[in-house]
N, C-alpha and C positions, 0 to 999 in steps of 0.2 A: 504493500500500500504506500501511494507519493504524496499521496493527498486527503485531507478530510473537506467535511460539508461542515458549516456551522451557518446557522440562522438564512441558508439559502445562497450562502456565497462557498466558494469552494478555496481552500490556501493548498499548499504547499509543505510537506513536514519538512522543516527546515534542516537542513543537512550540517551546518556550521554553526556557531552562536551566535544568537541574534538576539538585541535589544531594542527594546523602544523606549524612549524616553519621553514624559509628559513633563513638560515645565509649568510648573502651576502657576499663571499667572504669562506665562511669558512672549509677551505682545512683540511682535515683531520689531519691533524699535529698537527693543533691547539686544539683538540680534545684528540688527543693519549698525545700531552706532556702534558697535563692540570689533565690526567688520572692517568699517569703514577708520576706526580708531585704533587697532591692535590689541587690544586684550584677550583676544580669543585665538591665539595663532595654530592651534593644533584643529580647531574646525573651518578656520581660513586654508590650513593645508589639505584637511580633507576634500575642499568645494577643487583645491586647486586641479589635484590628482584625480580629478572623476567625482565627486561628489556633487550632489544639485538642492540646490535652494527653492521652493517657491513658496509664493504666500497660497492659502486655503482659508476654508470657514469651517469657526466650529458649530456645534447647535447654539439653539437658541432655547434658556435664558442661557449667555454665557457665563456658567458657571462653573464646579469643580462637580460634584457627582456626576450630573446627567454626561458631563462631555467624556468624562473618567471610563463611564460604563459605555458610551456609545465608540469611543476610539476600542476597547477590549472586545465590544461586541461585532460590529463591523456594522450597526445600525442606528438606526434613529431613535428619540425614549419614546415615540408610540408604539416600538415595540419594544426596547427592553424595561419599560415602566417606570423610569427613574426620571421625571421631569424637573427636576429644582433638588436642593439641597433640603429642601423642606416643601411640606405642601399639606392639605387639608385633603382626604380622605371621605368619602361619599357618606361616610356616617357621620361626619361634621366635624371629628376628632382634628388637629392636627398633628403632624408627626414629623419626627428626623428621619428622611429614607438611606438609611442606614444600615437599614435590617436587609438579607436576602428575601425573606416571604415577599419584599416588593418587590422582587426581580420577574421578569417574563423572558428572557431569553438567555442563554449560556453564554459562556465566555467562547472565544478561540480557542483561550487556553484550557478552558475547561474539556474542551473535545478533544484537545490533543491529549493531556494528562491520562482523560479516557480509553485512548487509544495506546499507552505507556509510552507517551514522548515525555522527559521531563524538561516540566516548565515553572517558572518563578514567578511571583507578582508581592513587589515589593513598594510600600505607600507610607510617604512621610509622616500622613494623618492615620488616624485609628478610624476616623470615620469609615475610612471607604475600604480597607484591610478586608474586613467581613463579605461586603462584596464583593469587593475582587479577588476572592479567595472561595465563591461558592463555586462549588460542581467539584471539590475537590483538589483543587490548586493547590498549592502548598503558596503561605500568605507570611510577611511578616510586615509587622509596621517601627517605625523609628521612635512614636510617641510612646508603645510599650515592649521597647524591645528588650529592657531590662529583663533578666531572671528567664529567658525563652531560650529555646532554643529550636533548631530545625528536623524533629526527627523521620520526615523523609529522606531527607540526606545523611542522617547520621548525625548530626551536628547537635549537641546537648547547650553550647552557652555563646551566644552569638556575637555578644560584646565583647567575650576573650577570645572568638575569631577576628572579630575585627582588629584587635590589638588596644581597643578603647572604648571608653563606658559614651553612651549616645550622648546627646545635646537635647535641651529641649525642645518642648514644639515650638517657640518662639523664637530660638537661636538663629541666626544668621547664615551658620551651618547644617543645618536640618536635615537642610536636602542633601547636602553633600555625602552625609552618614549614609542616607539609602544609596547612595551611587557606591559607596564603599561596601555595604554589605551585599551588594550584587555579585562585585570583584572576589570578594571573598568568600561568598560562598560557590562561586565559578572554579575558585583555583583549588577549592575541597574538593568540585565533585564537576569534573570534565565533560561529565556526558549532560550538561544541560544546555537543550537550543531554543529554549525561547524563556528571554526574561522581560518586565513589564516593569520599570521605575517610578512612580508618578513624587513629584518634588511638592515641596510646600512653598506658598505666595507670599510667606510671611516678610523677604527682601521686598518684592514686588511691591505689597503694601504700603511701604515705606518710601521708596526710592524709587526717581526717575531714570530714565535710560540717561547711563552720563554720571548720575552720582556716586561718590566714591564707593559706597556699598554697593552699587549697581555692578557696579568694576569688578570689586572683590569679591560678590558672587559668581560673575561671570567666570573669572580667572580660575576659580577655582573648580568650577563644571569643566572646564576645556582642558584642565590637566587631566582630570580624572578619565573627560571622553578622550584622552589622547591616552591613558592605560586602558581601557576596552579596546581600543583599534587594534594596541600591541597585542593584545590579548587575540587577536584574529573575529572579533567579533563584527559583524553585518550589524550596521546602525542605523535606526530611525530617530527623528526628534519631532517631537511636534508640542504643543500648549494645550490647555485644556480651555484658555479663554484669553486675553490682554487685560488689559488698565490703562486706567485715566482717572488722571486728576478730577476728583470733584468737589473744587475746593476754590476761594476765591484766592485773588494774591498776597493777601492780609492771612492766608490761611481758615478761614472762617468756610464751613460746610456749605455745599448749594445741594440744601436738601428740599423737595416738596413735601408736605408731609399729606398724604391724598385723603383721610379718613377723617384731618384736621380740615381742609377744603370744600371736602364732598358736606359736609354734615354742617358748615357754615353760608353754605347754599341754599342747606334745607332738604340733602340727599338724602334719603333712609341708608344705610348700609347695615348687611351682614356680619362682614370681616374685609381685613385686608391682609393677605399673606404674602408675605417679602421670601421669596423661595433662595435668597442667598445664606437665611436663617442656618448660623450652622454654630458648634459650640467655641468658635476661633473669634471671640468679640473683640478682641483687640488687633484685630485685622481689619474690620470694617464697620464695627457697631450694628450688624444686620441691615445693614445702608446699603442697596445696590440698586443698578438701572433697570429691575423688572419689576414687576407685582400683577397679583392674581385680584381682584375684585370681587366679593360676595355683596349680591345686593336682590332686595326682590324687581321683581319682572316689569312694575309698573313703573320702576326706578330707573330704568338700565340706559333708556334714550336722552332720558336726560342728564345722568352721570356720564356718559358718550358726548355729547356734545360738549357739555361742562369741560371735562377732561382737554378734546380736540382744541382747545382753545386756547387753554394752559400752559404759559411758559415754560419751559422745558420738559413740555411731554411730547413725545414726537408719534407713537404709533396706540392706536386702542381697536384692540377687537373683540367680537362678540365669540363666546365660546367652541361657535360650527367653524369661524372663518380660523382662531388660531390654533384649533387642530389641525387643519391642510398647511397654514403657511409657515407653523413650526412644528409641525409633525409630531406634533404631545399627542399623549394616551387623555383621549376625552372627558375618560372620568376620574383624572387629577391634574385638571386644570381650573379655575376662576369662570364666573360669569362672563368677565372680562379680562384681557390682559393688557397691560400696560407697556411700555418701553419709554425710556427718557434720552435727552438727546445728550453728548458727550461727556459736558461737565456737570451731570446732575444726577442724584441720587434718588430714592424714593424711600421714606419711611411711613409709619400708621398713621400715629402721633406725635407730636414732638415730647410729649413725657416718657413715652414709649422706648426713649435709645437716648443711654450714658454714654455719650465719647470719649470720656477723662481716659477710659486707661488705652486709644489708638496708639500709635506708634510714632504717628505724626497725622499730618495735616491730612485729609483723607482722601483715601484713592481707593478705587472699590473699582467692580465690575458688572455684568450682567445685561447690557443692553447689548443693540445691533453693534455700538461703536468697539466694543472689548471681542466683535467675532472673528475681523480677523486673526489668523495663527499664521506657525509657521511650519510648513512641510521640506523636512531636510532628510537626504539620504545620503551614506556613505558611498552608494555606487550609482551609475547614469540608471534612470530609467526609462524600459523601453515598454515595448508590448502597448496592448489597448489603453492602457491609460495612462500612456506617455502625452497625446495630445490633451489631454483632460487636467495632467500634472501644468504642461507650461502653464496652457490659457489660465491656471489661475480657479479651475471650476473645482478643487476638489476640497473634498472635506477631512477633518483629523479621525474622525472614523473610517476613509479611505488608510489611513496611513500604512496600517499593516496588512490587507492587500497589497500597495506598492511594495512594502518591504520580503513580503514571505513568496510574492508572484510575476513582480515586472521589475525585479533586477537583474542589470547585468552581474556576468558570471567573475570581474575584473578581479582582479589582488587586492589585499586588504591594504588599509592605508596606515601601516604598522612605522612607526620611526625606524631609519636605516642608520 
């Protein structure tokens, strides 16, 4: 067998090691000035030697869960059920989808482990560990990797593989730890060809493309993706969403607060559910460019038009039209959904969200403006969705298709 089927697409069992990496947060900007400025010079060698750059789109809300599971699944969350980082549930409840029970479609990885290929899925956050670890995966996360260990590999203490104790979830270095416990548990157990990195935004939150943290995160990803190359490993990269400032130049928040608005009009409302809701408050204050809208029926046209009118809201639809244009599971979505345009945020209330403990001035994501990503391969790609790569049209749930079925067969891009 060369090949499995998963959710109706067909890959490749990967013969060599292969990585993908999800940069949480990481907006193409961060990429292009890092390129254009020198701090990244082991993935400027790899574009040089055969490697290809392009931009792509992630889903929509641009968040960390839904895009997390839609790049592993190779689909959209109207099917594998994971629409926002949080959402309100048909019995009214709301919840953190975090659990597998939300899940409707398998991993990649899960069909191939299935099939005894060994495969990895390693996540900065604990949130998404769970999930990207159902169907059998073998799973670790950086926020509880204390006291664990790996024992499908054989591996009993993962922190004295690595050679050191992790970093928090806050740290600066966060994400670097999962790139390192990928490496390390690569060089324990050789026969594994497909691993799944996903990084934490917690730099990103903080820092613009260009700032010195911006640098020294970056620096320190390009070393580590220059020991995978040596390592012979076939590399994808792509985000799970961007950022942008939403913040004025005094630093002070450009939030709408829509339940504060709606209801000083004279709107009835439901709820309002912010689906970037996730337990990381000192990344964003649950402040992002989406939200779901609960309101009754006699309400809706005229909280529609209200909204359409609204300084920095840029798109609202009724709940038939934003299940075709962002391909959500119908029944965990809003009346309405909302989108705001670059520098603005969306919260309930304004009592509703403490910013004392952000990181700095705020920068969140989740609208149209954080969907482009970046689509980056260690080798040229060719095949059927080489024209779809340049133009620009493809998405980070394409990504490993590209990586597992339309690469060239070229050398690895190992330092000489």
């Amino acid at each position: 067998m060369n090949t499995i089927t998963c959710n109706d697409r067909t890959y490749r069992i990967p013969q060599e090691p292969t990585v993908v990496f999800t940069v949480d947060g990481g907006d193409p900007d961060y990429f292009d000035d890092a390129l254009d400025r020198g701090p990244m010079p082991r993935l400027a060698a790899m574009l040089a030697e055969g490697g290809q750059y392009r931009s792509g789109a992630s889903e929509m809300p641009s968040l960390t869960n839904p895009n997390n599971l839609s790049i592993v699944t190779g689909v959209s969350p109207a099917l594998h059920g994971i629409p926002g980082n949080y959402c309100r549930l048909e019995d009214g409840t709301t919840e953190l989808l975090d659990d597998p029970k939300f899940l409707r479609a398998p991993s990649i990885h899960a069909v191939l482990a299935g099939h005894g290929v060994p495969t990895l899925m390693i996540t900065a956050k604990e949130k998404l560990r769970r999930l990207l670890g159902h169907g059998g995966v073998p799973s670790i996360s950086v926020e509880n990797v204390a006291g664990t260990g790996l024992a499908e590999y054989g591996i009993d203490d993962l922190q004295r593989l690595v050679g050191e104790d992790a970093p928090g979830i806050y740290d600066w270095d966060a994400s670097h730890y999962a790139m390192r416990l990928g490496l390390s548990v690569f060089r324990s157990h050789r026969a594994l060809r497909l691993l799944y990195v996903s990084l934490t935004d917690r730099v990103q939150h903080a820092a613009a493309p260009g700032d010195a943290l911006a640098d020294r995160f970056l620096a320190e990803f390009d070393r580590l993706l220059g020991e995978y190359l040596d390592e012979g490993f076939v590399v994808g990269i792509t985000a799970d969403h961007g950022m942008n400032a939403k913040h004025a130049p005094d630093g002070s928040p450009h939030v709408v607060h829509l339940a504060d608005v709606l209801e000083a009009a004279g709107v009835e409302i439901h709820d309002v559910v912010l689906p970037i809701t996730d337990p990381y408050v000192k990344h964003h204050g649950a402040l992002g460019s989406f939200a779901w809208l609960y309101l009754p029926e006699r309400e809706r046209a005229k909280a529609r038009e209200l909204l359409r009118r609204l300084p920095g809201v840029e798109e609202v639809w009724g709940r038939a039209d934003a299940t075709v244009l962002y391909e959500h599971p119908e029944d965990r979505i809003g009346d309405l959904s909302i989108t705001a345009s670059a520098n603005v945020a969306f919260g309930s209330r304004s009592d509703d969200h403490d910013l004392s403990g952000l990181h700095g001035a705020l920068r969140s994501h989740g609208g149209r403006h954080e969907q482009p990503i970046p689509l980056i391969t260690s080798r040229p790609v060719h095949g059927p969705l080489a024209k779809r790569f340049h133009a620009g049209t493809l998405r980070s749930r394409d990504l490993h298709d590209l990586v597992l079925n339309h690469l060239s067969s070229s050398p690895h891009h190992a330092r000489t």
